[in-house]
N, C-alpha and C positions, 0 to 999 in steps of 0.2 A: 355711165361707163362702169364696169363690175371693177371690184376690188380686186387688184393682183396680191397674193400671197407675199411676192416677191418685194411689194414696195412697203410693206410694213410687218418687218421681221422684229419688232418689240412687242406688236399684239400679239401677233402670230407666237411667241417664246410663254409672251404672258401670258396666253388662253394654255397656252400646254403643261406649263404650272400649274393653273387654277386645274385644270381636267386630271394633273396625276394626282396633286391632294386628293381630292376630291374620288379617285381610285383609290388612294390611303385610306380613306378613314370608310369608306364603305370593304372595303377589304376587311380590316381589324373588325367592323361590326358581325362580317360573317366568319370568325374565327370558330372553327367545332371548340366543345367545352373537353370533348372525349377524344382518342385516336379510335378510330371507326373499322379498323380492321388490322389485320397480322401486322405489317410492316410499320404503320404506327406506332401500333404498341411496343413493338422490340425497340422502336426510335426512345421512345418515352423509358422504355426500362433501361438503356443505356444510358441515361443521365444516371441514374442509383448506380448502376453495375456494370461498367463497360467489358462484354464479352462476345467476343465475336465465334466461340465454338457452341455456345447458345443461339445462334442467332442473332444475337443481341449485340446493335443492331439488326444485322442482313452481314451473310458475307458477300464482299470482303472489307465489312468493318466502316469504311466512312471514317477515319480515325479526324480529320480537319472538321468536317459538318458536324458531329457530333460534338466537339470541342467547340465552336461559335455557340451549340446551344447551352451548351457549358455556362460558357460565360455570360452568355444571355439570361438564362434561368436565374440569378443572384439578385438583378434588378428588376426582372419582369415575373419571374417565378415559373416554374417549370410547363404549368399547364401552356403556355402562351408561349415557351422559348423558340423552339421549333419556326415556329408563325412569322415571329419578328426578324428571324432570319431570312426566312422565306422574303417576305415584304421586302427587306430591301433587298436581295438579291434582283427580285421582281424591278422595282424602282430602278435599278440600277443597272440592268437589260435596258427598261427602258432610256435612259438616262444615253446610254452605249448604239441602242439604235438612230438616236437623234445625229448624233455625234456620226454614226456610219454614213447615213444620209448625207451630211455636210459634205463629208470628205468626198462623196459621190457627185459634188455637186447639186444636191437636193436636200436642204436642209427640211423642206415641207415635205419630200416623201418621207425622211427619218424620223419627223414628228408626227405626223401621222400612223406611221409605223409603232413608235412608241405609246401611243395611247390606243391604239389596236393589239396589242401585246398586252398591256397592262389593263387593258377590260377582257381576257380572251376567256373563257367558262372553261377550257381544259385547264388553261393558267391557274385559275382562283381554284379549281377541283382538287389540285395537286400543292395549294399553300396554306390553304385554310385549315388546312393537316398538321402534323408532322413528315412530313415525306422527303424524300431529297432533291426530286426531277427538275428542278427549277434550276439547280446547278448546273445540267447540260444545258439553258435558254443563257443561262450567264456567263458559263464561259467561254461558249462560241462567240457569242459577243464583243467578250474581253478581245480572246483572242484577235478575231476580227480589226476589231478597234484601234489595236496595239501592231495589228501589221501593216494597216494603211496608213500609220504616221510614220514607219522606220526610215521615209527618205527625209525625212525632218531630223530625225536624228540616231543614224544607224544605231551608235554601241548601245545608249540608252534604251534601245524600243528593243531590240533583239535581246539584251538580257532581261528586259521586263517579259517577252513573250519565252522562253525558256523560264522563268519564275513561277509565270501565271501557270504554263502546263505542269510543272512542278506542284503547283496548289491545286490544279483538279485535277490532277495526281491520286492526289491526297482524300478527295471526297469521290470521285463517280472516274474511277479509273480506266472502263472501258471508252467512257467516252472521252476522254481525253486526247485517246486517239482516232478516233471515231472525226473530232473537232479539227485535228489538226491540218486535213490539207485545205480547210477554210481560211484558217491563219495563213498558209502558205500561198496561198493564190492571193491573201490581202495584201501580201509581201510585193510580188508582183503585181498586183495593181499600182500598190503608191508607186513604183521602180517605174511603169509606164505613165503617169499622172506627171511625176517631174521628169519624164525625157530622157532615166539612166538609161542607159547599157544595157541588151541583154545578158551579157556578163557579170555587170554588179548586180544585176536580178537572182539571179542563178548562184552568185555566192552568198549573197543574205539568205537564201532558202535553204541552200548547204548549211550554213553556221545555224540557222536556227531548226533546222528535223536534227543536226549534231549536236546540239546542244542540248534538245529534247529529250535526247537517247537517255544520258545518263541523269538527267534530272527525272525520268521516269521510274527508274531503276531505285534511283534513291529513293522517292516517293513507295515502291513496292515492297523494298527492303525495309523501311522505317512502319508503313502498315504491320508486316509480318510479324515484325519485330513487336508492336503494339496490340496485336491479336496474340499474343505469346507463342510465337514460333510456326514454324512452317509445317511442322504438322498437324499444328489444329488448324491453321489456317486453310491448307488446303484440304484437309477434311470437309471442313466449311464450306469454300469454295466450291466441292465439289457436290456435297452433299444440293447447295444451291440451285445455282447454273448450272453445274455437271447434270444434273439429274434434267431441269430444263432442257438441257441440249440433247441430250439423250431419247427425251418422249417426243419432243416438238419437229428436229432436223435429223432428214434421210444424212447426213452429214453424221451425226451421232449412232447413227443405228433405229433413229424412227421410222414409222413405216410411211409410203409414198403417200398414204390418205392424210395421215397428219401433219404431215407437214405440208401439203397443199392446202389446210384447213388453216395453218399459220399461218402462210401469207395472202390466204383470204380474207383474214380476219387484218390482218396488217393494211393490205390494199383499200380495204371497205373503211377504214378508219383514215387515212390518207388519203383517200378522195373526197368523205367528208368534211376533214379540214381545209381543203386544197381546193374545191368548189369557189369560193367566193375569188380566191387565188386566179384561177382557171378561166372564170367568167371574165374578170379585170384585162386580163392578157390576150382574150381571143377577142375584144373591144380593140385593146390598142395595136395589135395586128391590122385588124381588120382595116383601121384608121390609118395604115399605113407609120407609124410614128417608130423611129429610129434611134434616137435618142439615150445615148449610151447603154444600149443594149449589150452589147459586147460586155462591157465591165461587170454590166448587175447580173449576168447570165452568167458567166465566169463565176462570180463569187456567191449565187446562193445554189447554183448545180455543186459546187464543192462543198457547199455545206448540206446538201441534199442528200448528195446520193450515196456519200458511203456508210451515215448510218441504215441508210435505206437495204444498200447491197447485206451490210452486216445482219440487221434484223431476218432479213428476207433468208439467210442463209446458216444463220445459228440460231437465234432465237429470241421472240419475242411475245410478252405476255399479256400486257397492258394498253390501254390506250394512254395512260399517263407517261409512259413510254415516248410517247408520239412529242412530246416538251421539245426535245431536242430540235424538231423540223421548224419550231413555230414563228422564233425571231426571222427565218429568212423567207419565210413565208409571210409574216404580215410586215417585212421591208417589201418584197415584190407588191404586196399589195397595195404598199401605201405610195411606191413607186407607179404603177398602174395609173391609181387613183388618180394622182396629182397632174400626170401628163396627161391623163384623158379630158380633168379639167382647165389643161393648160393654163396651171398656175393660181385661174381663176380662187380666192376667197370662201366664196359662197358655195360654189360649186362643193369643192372639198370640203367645206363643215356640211353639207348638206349630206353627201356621200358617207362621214366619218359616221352622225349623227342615227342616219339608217342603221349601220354596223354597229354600232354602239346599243342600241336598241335592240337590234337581236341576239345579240353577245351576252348581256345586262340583263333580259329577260328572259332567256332560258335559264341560267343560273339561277334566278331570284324565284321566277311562278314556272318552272318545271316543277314536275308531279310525279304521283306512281303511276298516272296513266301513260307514260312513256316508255320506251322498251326500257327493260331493267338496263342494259350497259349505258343508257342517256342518262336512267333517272338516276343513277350512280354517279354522274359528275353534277349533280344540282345541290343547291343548299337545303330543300325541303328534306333529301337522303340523309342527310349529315346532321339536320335539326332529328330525323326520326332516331338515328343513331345515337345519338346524345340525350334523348328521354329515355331511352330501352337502358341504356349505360346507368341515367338517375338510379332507374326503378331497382334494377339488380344491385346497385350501394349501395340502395336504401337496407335491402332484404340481405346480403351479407354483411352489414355493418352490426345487425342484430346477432349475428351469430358470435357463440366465445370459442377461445381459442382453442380449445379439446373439443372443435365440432368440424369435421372433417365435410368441407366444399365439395360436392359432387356432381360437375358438370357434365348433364345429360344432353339438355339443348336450351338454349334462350333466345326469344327472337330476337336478332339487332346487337349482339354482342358474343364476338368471339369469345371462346374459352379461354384464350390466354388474355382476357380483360382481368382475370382473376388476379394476374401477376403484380399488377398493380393496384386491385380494390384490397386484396388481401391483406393486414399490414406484412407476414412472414411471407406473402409471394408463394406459398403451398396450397395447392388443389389436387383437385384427383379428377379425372374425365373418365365416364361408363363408355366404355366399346360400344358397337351394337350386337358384337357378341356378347356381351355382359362382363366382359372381361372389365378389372379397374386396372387404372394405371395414372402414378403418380405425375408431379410436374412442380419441383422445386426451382422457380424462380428462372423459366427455361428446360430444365433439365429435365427430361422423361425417363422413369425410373418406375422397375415392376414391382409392383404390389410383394413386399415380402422383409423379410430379416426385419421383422418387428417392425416398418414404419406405418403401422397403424396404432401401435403400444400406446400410444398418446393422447390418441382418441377417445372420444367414451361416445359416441352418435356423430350421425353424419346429416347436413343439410344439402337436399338433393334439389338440383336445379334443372326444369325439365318443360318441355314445352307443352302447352294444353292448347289445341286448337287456335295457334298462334298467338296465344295471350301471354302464356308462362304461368306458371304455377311454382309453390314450394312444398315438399314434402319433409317430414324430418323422422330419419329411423332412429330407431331402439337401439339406445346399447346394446353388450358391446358390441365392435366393428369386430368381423371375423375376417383373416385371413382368408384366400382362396387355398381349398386341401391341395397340398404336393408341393406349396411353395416354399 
């Protein structure tokens, strides 16, 4: 007779422990040594320097996320702070999907869910970093989490859900609201689970998108306020996103080819994730299976679609991007899963087990024979990243301090790695016009009023047939005539 799921929920808790350790500590073994590209880096230079009219981070600032790595960096130390936040935000999605499942009725789909989350190759792309994306997996979550218990205990759970969007507020502001009518539909669900009213449904949704209002406000005022004022901030802002919005959506003033090249690139990235999603549901269709569909349709379409509408209609850049969709996507999935094997044990480790494996092995033995956007979320990208980074220490650690860094091209490491290999944070990048131009710790400044005085040669960083090469000029450094 097969194992039901259902009759032994201490293995079933205990195998979900052993499997997220076990995501732990294989997580932290692929932690990068280096930030691997722009946003990295500004993450990494805002532990030294928090400035948000540099970039630094990214506007608009992150002023919470940046402050966890804060405090993180003291005991774990900087290269790693980033990471360990990440992890447990990650852990702590999962931990949230478990717990969403319960409350659904399906404590096996929400563990399943959970450790299909916590092995996902976009997930681990985006934490083995410094990056932020992981906040939009965890506070839809939260949120979530924190609305399907409010019939358990209104005041409690409605000012924790006004808190929490007050917290990601503070770290990934657009999606804040992006998340919110996911929280608000979870509101409504527990209101239908215990039987209320549609009336007291309808006013805990009321109290809590009112209670949001102004905990967002505060959240935006206290960023600005921490980015030093609203006109660098929104310099920033716009220099950003403004400029994003502007190339990417007919909204902005883009033209009609690029922005249907947007949400080409959005749509092909979303059906890629959404495939294993897709297949699970046109099974249990097919099978005729009923089973609180209403509630799980309701609450991950609200968590679906108005990032979706949003991207599709302002702008969207990245596939790391895509974080946002994933928790409600591998809950459907592990909701699929579970009722296709009704319940069955075997069934479902067998199912997780497949999933697991190709999740776990793209990440680990993807290659560069893969299209460059695959091979960019694997760990072998991020191991090449990380030697290229070595190499160039190695070669401006030799340089002294009146030897002016001149970044030409290096494979595998942006310019602005400089900001931090440097110890003063000062380089200089060659145009391809030839033109130079400075870069003080973020800050792009033209070649002139004497800041080459200081130099006496320059060490020129330049690519040779994808290897890299170093050359080193003759004093002195000449200004460009007329400046």
């Amino acid at each position: 007779m097969p194992s039901s799921a259902s009759e032994s929920p201490r293995l079933w808790l205990g195998g979900l422990a052993l499997a997220l350790f076990a995501m732990a500590l294989l997580h932290i073994s692929a932690w990068s040594s280096h930030p691997p590209d722009i946003d990295p880096i500004n993450f990494l230079s805002a532990l030294r320097h928090y400035s948000v009219s540099n970039d630094a981070p990214h506007a608009p600032g992150y002023p919470l996320y940046v402050g966890l790595a804060w405090l993180a960096q003291h005991p774990l130390g900087a290269t790693c702070a980033y990471q360990s936040v990440n992890l447990a935000m990650l852990l702590g999605t999962s931990l949230l999907l478990t717990y969403i499942g319960a409350q659904l009725d399906s404590i096996q789909a929400g563990s399943v869910a959970a450790v299909l989350f916590a092995a996902h190759p976009l997930i681990w792309a985006a934490t083995v970093i410094p990056e932020c994306y992981i906040v939009d997996a965890f506070g839809g979550a939260a949120l979530v989490a924190c609305g399907l218990a409010v019939s358990r205990g209104e005041k409690r759970s409605l000012a924790l859900f006004i808190a929490l969007e007050f917290t990601l507020g503070l770290m990934r502001p657009t999606s804040c609201l992006l998340l919110l009518p996911a929280g608000l539909a979870a509101i409504w669900l527990s209101g239908a689970a215990h039987g209320d009213l549609p009336a007291i449904r309808w006013r805990r949704i009321l109290i809590a998108a009112g209670g949001t209002a102004p905990a967002l406000l505060t959240a935006y005022l206290l960023t600005v306020m921490l980015a030093g004022g609203p006109t660098l901030y929104h310099a920033a802002a716009d220099r950003v996103m403004g400029q994003a919005f502007r190339s990417s959506s007919v909204l902005g003033g883009a033209p009609l080819r690029a922005h249907a090249a947007m949400v080409a690139h959005l749509l092909t990235w979303f059906a890629f994730w959404s495939a294993p999603v897709l297949l699970a549901l046109a099974l249990y269709v097919r099978r005729g299976c009923t089973s609180n569909g209403f509630a799980m349709g309701l609450l991950t379409s609200s968590w679906l679609l108005p990032a979706l509408a949003f991207y599709t209609l302002v702008y969207y850049l990245k596939p790391t991007y895509q974080i946002i969709f994933q928790p409600a996507l591998c809950l459907l999935l592990g909701w699929s899963i579970t009722h296709l094997a009704r319940n069955r044990l075997q069934s479902i480790a067998i199912s997780l087990a497949v999933l697991l494996a190709l999740g776990q092995g793209f990440f680990w033995l993807g290659n560069e024979r893969l299209p460059q956007p695959l091979y960019r979320l694997t760990h072998h990208y991020f191991n090449a990243r990380d030697t290229a980074w070595d190499r160039l220490e190695v070669a401006v650690a030799k340089a002294p301090a009146d030897r002016l860094i001149v970044y030409v091209d290096w494979p595998g490491v942006s310019a602005q790695a400089l900001r931090l290999i440097r110890p003063d944070g000062i380089f200089a990048v060659q145009r391809e016009s030839g033109e130079l131009q400075l870069n003080d710790n973020g800050t792009w400044l033209p070649v002139g009023q004497g800041n080459l005085a200081r130099y006496t040669s320059s060490l020129v960083l330049s690519n040779d047939n994808g290897t890299g090469r170093l050359s080193l000029a003759g004093p002195p450094l000449k200004q460009p005539p007329g400046r």
